[in-house]
C-alpha positions in Angstrom: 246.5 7.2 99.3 242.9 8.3 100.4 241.7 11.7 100.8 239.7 13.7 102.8 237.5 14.0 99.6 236.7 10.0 99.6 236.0 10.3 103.3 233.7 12.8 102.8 231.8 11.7 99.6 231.7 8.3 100.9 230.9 8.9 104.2 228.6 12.3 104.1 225.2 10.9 104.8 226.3 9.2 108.0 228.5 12.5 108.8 224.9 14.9 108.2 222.5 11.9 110.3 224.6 11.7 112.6 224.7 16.0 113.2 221.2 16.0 113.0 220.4 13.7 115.4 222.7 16.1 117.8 221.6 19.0 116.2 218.0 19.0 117.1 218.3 18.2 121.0 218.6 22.2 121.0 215.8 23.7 122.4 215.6 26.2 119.4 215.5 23.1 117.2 212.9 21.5 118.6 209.3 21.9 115.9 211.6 22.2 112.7 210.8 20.0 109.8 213.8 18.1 108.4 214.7 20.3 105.7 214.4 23.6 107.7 216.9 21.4 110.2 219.3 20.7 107.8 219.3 23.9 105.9 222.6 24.7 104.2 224.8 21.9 106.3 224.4 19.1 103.3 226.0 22.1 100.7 228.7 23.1 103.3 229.7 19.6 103.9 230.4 19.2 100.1 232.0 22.4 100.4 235.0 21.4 102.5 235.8 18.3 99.7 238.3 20.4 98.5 239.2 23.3 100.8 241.3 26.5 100.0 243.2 26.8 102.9 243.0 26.7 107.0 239.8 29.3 107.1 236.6 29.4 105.5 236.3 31.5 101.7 234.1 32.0 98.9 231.1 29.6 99.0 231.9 28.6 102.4 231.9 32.0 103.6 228.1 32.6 101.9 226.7 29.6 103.0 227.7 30.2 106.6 226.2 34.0 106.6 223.4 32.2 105.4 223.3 29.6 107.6 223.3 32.4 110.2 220.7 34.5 108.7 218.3 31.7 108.6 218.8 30.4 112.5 218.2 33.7 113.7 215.2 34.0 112.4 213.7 31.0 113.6 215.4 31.8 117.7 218.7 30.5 117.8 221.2 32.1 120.5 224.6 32.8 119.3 225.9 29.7 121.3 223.5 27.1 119.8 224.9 28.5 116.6 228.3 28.2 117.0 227.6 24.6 118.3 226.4 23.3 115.7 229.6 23.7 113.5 231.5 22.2 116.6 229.0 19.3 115.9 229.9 18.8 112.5 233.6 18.9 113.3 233.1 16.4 115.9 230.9 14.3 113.4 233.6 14.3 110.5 236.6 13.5 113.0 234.5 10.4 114.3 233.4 9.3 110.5 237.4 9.6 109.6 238.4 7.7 113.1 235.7 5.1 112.1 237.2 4.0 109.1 239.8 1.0 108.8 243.6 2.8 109.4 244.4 1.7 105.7 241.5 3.7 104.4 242.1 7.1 106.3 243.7 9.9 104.4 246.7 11.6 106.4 245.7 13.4 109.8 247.0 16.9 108.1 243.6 16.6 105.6 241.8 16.4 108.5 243.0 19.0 110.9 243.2 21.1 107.9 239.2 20.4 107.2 238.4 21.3 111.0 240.2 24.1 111.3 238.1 25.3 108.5 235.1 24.2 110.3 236.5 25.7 113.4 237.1 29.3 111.6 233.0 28.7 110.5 231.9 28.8 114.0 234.6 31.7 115.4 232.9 33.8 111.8 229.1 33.0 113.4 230.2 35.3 116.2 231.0 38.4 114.2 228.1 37.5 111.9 225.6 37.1 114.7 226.4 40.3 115.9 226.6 42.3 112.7 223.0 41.0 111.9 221.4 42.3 114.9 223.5 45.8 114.8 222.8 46.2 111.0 220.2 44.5 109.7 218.0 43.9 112.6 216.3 47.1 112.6 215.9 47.8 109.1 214.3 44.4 108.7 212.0 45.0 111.2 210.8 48.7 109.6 210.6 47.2 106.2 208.3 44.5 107.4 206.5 47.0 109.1 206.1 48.9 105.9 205.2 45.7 104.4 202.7 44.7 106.4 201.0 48.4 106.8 200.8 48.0 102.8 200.1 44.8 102.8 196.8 45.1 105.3 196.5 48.7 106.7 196.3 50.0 110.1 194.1 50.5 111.4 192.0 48.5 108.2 189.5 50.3 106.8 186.7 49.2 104.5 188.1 50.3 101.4 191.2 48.1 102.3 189.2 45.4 103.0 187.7 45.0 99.6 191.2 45.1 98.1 191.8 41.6 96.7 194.9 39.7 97.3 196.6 40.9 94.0 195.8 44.8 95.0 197.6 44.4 98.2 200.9 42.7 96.9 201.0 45.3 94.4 200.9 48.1 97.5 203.5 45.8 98.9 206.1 45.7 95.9 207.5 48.9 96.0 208.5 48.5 99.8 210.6 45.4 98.9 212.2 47.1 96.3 213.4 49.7 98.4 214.3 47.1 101.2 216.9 45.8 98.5 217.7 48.4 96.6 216.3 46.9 92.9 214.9 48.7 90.3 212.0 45.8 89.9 210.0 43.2 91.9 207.4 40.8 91.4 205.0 38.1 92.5 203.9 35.0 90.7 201.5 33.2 92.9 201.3 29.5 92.4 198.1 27.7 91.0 197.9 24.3 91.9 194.8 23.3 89.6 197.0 24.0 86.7 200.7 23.8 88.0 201.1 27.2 87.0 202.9 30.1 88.2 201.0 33.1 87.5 202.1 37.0 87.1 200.2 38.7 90.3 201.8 41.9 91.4 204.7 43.6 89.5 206.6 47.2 89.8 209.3 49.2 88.6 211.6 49.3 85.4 209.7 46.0 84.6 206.1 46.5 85.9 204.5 42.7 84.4 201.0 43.0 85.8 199.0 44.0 82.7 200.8 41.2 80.8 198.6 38.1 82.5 201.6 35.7 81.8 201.8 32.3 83.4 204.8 30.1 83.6 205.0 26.4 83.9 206.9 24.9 86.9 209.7 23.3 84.9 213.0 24.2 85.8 213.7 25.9 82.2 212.2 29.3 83.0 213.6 31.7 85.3 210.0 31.4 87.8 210.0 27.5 87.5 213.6 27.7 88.7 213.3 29.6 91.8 209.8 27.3 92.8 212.4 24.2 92.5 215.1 25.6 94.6 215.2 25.7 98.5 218.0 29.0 98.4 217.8 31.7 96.5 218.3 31.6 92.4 220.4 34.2 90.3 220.4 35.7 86.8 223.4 38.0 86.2 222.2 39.2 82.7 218.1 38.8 82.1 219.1 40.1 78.8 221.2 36.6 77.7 219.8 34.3 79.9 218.9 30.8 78.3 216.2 30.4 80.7 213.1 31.5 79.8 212.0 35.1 80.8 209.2 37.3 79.5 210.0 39.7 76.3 208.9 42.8 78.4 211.3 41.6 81.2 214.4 40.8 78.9 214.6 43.6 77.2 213.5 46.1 80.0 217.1 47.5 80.8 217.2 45.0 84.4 220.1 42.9 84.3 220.8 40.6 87.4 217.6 38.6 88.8 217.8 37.4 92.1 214.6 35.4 93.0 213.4 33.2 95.9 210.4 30.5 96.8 207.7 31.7 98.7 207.9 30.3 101.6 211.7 28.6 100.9 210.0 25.1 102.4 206.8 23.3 103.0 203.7 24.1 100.3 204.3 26.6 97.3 202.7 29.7 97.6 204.4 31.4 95.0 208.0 33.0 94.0 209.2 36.7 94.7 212.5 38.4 92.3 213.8 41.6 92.1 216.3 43.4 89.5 219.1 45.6 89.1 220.3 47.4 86.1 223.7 46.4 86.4 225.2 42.6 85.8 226.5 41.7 88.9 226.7 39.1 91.8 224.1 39.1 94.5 225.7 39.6 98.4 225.0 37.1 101.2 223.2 40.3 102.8 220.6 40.8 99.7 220.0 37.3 99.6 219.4 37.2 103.2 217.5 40.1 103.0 215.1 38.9 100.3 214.7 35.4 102.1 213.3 36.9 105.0 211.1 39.0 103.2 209.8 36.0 101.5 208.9 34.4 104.5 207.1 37.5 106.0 204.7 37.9 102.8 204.4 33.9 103.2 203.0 34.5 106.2 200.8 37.6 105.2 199.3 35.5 101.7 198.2 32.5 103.8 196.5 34.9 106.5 194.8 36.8 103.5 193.7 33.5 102.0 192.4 32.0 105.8 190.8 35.6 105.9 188.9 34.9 102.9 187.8 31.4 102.9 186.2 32.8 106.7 184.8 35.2 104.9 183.1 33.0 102.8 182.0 30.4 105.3 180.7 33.1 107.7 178.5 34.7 104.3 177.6 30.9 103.1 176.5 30.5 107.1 174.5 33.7 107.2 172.7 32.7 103.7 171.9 29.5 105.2 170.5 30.8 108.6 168.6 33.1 106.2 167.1 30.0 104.5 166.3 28.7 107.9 164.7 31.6 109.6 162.2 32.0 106.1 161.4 28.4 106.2 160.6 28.9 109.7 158.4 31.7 108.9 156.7 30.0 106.6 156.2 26.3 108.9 155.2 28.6 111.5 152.3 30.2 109.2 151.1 26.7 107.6 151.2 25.1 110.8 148.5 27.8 112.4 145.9 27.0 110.3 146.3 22.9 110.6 146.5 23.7 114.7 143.0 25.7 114.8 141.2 22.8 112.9 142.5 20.3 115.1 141.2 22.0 118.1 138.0 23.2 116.7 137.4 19.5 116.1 138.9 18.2 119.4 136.4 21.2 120.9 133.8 19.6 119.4 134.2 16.3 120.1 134.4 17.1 123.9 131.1 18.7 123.8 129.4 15.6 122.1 130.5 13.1 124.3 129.9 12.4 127.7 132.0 9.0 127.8 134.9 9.3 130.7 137.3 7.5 128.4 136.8 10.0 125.4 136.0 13.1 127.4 140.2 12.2 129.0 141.6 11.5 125.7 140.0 14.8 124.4 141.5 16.3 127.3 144.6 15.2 126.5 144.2 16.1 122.8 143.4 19.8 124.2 146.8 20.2 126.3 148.9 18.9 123.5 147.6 21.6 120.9 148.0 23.8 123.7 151.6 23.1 123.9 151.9 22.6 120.0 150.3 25.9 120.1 153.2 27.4 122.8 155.5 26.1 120.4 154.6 27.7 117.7 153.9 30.9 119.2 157.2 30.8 120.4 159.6 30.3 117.3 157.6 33.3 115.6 158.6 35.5 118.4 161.7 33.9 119.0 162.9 34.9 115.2 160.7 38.6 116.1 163.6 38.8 118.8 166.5 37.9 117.2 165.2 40.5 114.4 165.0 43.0 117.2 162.0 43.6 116.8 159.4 44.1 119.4 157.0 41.6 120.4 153.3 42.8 120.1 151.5 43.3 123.3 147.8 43.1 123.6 147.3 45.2 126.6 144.8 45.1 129.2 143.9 45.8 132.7 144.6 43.1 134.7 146.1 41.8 138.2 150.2 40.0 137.5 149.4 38.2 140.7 146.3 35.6 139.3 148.1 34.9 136.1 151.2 33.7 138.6 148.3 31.6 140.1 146.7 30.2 137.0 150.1 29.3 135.6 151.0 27.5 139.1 147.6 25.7 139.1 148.0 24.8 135.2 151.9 22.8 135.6 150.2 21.5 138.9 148.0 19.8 137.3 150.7 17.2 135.9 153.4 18.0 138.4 151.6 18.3 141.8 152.7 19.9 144.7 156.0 21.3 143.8 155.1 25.1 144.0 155.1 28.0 146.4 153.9 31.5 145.5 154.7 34.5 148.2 152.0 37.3 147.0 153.1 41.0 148.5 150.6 43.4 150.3 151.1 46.1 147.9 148.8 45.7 144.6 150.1 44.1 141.3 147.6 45.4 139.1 148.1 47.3 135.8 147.9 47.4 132.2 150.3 44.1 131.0 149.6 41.6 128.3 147.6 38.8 130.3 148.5 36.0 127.6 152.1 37.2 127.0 153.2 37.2 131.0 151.6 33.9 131.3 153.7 32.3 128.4 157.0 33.9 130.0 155.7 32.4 133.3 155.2 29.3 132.1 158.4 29.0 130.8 160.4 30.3 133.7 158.2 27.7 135.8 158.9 25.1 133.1 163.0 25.5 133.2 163.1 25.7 137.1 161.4 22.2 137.0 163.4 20.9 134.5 166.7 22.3 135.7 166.5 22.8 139.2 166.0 20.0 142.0 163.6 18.5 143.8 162.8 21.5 146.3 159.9 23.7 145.4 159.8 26.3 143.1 159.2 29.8 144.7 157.6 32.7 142.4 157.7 35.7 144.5 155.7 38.7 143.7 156.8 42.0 144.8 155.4 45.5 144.5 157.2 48.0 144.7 155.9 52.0 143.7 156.5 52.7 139.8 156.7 48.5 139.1 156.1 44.5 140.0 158.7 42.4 140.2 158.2 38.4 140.0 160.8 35.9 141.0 161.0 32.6 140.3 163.6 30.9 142.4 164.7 27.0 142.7 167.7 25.2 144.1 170.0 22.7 142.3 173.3 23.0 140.7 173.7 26.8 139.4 174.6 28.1 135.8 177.9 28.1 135.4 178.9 31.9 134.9 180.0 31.8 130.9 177.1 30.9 130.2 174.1 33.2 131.9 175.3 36.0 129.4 174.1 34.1 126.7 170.8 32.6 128.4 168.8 35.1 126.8 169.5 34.5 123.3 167.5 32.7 120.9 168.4 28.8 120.2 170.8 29.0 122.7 170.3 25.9 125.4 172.2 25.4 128.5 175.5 23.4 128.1 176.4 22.6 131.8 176.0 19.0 133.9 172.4 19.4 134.9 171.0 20.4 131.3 168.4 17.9 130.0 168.5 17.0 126.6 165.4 18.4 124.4 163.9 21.9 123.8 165.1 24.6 121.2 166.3 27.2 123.4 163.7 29.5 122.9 161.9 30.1 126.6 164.2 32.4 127.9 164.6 34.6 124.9 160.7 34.9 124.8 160.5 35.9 128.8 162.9 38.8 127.3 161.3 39.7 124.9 157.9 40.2 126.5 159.7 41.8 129.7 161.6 44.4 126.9 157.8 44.7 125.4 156.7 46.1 128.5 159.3 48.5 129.0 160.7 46.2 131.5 163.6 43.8 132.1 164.8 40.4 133.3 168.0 39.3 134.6 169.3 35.9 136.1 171.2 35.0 138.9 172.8 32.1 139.8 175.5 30.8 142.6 176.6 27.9 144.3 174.8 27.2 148.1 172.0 30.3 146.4 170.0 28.5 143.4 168.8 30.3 140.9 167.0 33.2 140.4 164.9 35.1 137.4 163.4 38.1 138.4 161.4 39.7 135.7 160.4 43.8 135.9 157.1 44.8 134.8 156.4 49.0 135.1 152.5 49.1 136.0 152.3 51.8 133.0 154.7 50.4 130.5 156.1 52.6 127.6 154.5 49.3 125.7 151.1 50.4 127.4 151.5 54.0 126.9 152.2 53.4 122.9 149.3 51.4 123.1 146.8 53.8 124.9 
C-alpha cells in the first residue's frame, strides 16, 4: 500500500515549486532571492514524512519558530504567515489528488499530515505574538548596543581610526550578553585564500591573540557553520570530532552554537558563542543569534564601503594634488615661451609695413593675448581654490573707461552687440586696472556666449562708499542648482544653453578679484528677467588700504 512518505519523497519538488510560485505573490515576498523564499519549507516538508501525531512536535515545532522568526524580520504580517502553511497544505492535498487512485496512500495519512500543517499555522499566531511582546524590544536595545559599539554616536575621531577588527571586538561582549554565553567570536572570511580568519574574540575563550585561520571545509567547527544556511551546534567543544582550536577546547565552554554571516548571499564571515554547560540550543537563542548575524552583516559591509570611499576620495585628492602641481608648473614654463613669442611678433609688426603681414601679426598679437588670459587665469584660478587672495596691483583710476575699453576690445570681433549705461556720480578710485578688466572681459565673454542675441548691458552705478557694475543679457536663465556653484573653480554650466569648450575658470576669477578688493559679486538669474552679475567694488578697498 503507498504511503504518505512515497508521496512526499516522490513528489516534494513539485509540492515546494508549486508553494513558491504561490508564495511569492505576497507583497512582503516580493525582492527575496530564492533561498531567503524558501527558507526552512524544503526541511519542514521532509519533516512531516513521518509525523508524530495530529499537531506539530520536536523538529517541527523549531523549524516553524524559525520559520517565524525569519519572516518577521524581513516584514511579513501575521496573516501572510499563517498563509503560507495553508499553502503548503493545499499544495500536498493537490500533489496526493494528482496521483493515479492506485498510487495514493489512504485519506487518513493525509488528513493526518494536514492537520499537522494546520496546527503549524494556528502555532504562528501565538509565536507571532510572543516575538513582538518578548523579544521585540530586547532585540532592538541589543542592536542598539551593537551598533553604538560597533560605530559610536555621535563618531568621533578616535573611533574613526579604529579598524574593522577594533570595532567587532567592542561589539562582542554585547552579543554575549544578548545570549547569555560565556564566549563569542568573529572569523571574517578571506576570499584570496578561502580562509576563515580569527578577527574579534571575548570571554572564557578570548582567540584574538592566537591569529588562527581555518579552512572552509566542512571538518572544522568554522568551516561548518560557513557551509550551512541555519544555525550549526556543538554540545561538547571539549569531544567534538570537528576541528576546534586547543585554547577553545580545553577552555571550560561546552556547547557552540555558531551561524553564517549573513545566513545567504556572499560570505562575510561566521559568528559562535559558548556556554559552560553541554546542552541544546532553544529556537529563541538561535533566533536570537541569527538576527544578530544579519545586523553585524549589515554593519561589516557598511564599514568596508566606508573604507574603500575612503580610499578613493584620498587616491582622488592625491591625484588632484598631482594635477594642481603640474598645473603650477605648465603655468610657469609656459610664461616664458608666451613673452618670446610676442616680443618677436612685436617686432615683426614694427619691421613691416606690408597689409598682409602687418594683419597676420595682428592676429598673432590677440591670440598671445588670449593665450596669455589663459594662463593668467588657471594660476589664479588654483590661488582661489587655495583661498588665497589674488594680488592686486593698485592704482588710481576711473571703473567706468576700463568698462569702455573692454566693450571696444570684444567689439572689435563681435560688433555692435553692446550697451553701457554710465551713472552721473563718479566711478573713480584706487582698483586694480588690469585685474577688473580681465573679470570684465570675462563676464562680457559668458553673456555672449550664453545669453541671446539681444545686447549685452553693463551698467555702472555709483553709489556713496562703492561702484557697482552690471552686466545683464537675456536668454534662457541658470537653472537654480546650479548658480551656487557658478563661482567655483572648473566648474562649467550644465544646463540646455551651455556651449561646449572653456575650463570653468571666468567666473571664479571675477570672484576672486571682487573678494581682492574687499568687494563681492553675486548672480541672478530668472525666467522672463535674464541674467544678471553685478560686481561690488568699495572705492577704498581693504585690498587698497593693505596696499597703501
Amino acid at each position: 500500500m503507498p504511503t504518505i512518505k512515497h508521496i512526499i519523497e516522490t513528489q516534494g519538488g513539485r509540492i515546494l515549486q508549486r508553494w513558491a510560485e504561490e508564495a511569492q505573490k505576497t507583497a512582503s515576498a516580493r525582492g527575496l532571492s530564492r533561498p531567503e523564499l524558501m527558507n526552512i519549507m524544503p526541511l519542514y516538508l521532509a519533516s512531516l514524512v513521518e509525523p508524530d501525531g495530529h499537531t506539530p512536535s520536536g523538529r517541527q515545532l523549531e523549524l516553524v519558530e524559525s520559520h517565524v522568526a525569519s519572516r518577521l524580520r524581513h516584514g511579513f504580517d501575521l496573516a501572510e504567515l499563517q498563509s503560507e502553511f495553508a499553502l503548503l497544505g493545499r499544495c500536498i492535498f493537490q500533489a496526493w489528488a494528482a496521483v493515479p487512485p492506485e498510487e495514493r496512500c489512504e485519506p487518513l495519512e493525509v488528513d493526518r499530515i494536514l492537520e499537522v500543517v494546520h496546527g503549524s499555522a494556528v502555532l504562528v499566531s501565538d509565536m507571532f505574538v510572543r516575538h513582538l511582546l518578548d523579544d521585540a524590544q530586547s532585540e532592538k536595545r541589543f542592536f542598539r548596543l551593537i551598533r553604538q559599539a560597533f560605530t559610536g554616536e555621535p563618531p568621533d575621531a578616535l573611533r574613526r581610526s579604529l579598524t574593522l577588527a577594533d570595532r567587532l571586538h567592542t561589539a562582542m561582549p554585547i552579543v554575549m550578553e544578548a545570549l547569555g554565553a560565556a564566549t563569542a567570536a568573529i572569523l571574517l572570511h578571506e576570499p584570496t585564500t578561502e580562509k576563515l580568519v580569527m578577527t574579534a574574540s571575548a570571554g572564557l575563550a578570548d582567540e584574538r591573540l592566537t591569529h588562527y585561520a581555518r579552512s572552509l571545509a566542512p571538518s572544522s567547527f568554522a568551516g561548518k557553520i560557513a557551509s550551512r544556511g541555519e544555525t550549526t551546534t556543538i554540545l561538547d567543544a571539549e569531544t567534538t570530532e570537528l576541528d576546534v582550536t586547543d585554547n577553545l577546547r580545553h577552555s571550560g565552554i561546552h556547547a557552540l552554537l555558531g551561524v553564517r554571516i549573513p545566513l545567504q548571499h556572499r560570505l562575510l564571515g561566521v559568528m559562535y558563542v559558548g556556554m559552560r554547560e553541554q546542552r541544546p540550543f532553544s529556537a529563541r537563542e538561535k533566533r536570537r543569534i541569527e538576527a544578530i548575524a544579519e545586523h553585524l552583516a549589515l554593519l561589516i559591509e557598511n564599514a568596508e564601503l566606508y573604507n574603500m570611499l575612503e580610499e578613493q576620495i584620498e587616491a582622488l585628492h592625491e591625484e588632484q594634488r598631482m594635477r594642481d602641481v603640474l598645473s603650477s608648473i605648465l603655468v610657469h614654463d609656459l610664461r616664458g615661451p608666451l613673452s618670446a613669442a610676442r616680443v618677436a611678433a612685436q617686432l615683426v609688426d614694427r619691421s613691416t609695413y606690408d597689409p598682409k603681414s602687418k594683419r597676420w601679426t595682428s592676429t598673432v598679437l590677440r591670440s598671445l593675448d588670449r593665450t596669455e588670459r589663459m594662463v593668467s587665469d588657471l594660476l589664479d584660478a588654483q590661488r582661489v581654490k587655495a583661498g588665497d587672495r589674488l594680488p592686486i596691483s593698485y592704482e588710481r583710476c576711473d571703473i567706468l573707461d576700463i568698462v569702455r575699453d573692454v566693450v571696444a576690445e570684444l567689439s572689435q570681433q563681435h560688433g555692435d552687440r553692446f550697451v553701457v549705461v554710465a551713472p552721473e556720480g563718479p566711478t573713480t578710485g584706487s582698483f586694480g586696472r588690469e585685474e577688473l578688466r580681465r573679470a570684465f572681459w570675462n563676464l562680457a565673454s559668458n553673456a555672449l556666449k550664453y545669453g541671446s542675441a539681444d545686447p549685452v548691458r553693463f551698467t555702472v552705478r555709483s553709489l556713496p562708499d562703492h561702484v557697482e557694475v552690471e552686466v545683464h543679457n537675456e536668454g534662457r536663465p541658470i537653472p537654480a542648482d546650479e548658480q551656487a556653484t557658478l563661482f567655483e573653480p572648473f566648474t562649467r554650466a550644465r544646463h540646455e544653453r551651455a556651449s561646449p569648450g572653456g575650463w570653468g575658470l571666468g567666473l571664479a576669477i571675477v570672484r576672486g578679484v571682487a573678494e581682492a578688493h574687499g568687494g563681492s559679486v553675486d548672480v541672478v538669474s530668472a525666467p522672463g528677467c535674464g541674467t544678471s552679475f553685478t560686481m561690488r567694488l568699495p572705492f577704498e578697498g581693504e585690498g587698497a588700504r593693505r596696499a597703501g
